[in-house]
N, C-alpha and C positions, 0 to 999 in steps of 0.2 A: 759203610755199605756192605751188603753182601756179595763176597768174592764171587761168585756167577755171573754178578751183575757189571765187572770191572772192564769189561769190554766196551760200555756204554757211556758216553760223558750225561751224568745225571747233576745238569743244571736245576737250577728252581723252577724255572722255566719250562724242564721236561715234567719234573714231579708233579707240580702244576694241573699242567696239561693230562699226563696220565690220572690223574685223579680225578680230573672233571670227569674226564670218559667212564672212568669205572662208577663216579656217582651217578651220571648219568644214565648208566644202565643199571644200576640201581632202581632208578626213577622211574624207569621206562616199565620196568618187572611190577614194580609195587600198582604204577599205574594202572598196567594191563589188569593186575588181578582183583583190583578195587573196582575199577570200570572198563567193564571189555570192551572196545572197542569193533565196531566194523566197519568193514570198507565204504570207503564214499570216492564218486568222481570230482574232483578239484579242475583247477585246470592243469594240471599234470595227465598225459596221452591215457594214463592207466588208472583202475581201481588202485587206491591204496586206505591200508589202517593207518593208526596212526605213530607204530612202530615203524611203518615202508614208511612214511614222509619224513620221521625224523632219523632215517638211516640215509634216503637222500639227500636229506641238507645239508650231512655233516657231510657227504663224497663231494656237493654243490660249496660247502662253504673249504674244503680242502683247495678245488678248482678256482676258487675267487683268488685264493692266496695264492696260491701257485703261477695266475694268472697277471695279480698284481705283481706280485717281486721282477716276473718278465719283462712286463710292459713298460715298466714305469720305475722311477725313480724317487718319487714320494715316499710320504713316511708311512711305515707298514698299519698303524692305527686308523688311516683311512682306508687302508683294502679290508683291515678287518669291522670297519663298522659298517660298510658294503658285505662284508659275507655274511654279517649277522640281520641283515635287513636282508639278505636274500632266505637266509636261513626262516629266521620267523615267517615270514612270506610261504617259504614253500609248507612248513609243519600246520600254519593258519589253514591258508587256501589253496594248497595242492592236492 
C-alpha cells in the first residue's frame, strides 16, 4: 500500500466499498452527460434530479445500517437488503 494510506486498516471490504462509490460516481457523471436529467416530484417533500435521489439513498441506505447494527442483533445481510430496497425505492420513486 501507499505509506499515506498506513493509518487506515484497508480491508477488502473497505477497497470494495471505496470503489463501488468512486464507480458509482463515475456512473452518475456519464449518465448526466448522456441524458440530463430534470427535476421531478416523487414522493420525497422536494423536487429532486436524479443525481439528488441517488445522493439521498446512499445518506438513507448509511442510516438503515447504522440503524440496524443498533437495533438489533441479526445478521448484517438483512439490514443490508432493507437498505437496498429502500435505496432503489427512493432513486425509482422519490
Amino acid at each position: 500500500m501507499l505509506a499515506f494510506l498506513d493509518w487506515m486498516v484497508w480491508t477488502s471490504g473497505t477497497v470494495v466499498f471505496a470503489i463501488a462509490v468512486f464507480a458509482g460516481l463515475l456512473a452518475i457523471t456519464a449518465l448526466a452527460i448522456a441524458f440530463p436529467s430534470t427535476p421531478r416530484k416523487g414522493f420525497l417533500p422536494i423536487r429532486t434530479a436524479r443525481g439528488d435521489r441517488i445522493y439521498i439513498s446512499m445518506l438513507a441506505t448509511g442510516l438503515v445500517m447504522v440503524l440496524w447494527i443498533v437495533m438489533t442483533d441479526r445478521p448484517l445481510m438483512i439490514g443490508l437488503a432493507l437498505a437496498v430496497v429502500v435505496a432503489i425505492s427512493i432513486i425509482r420513486w422519490g
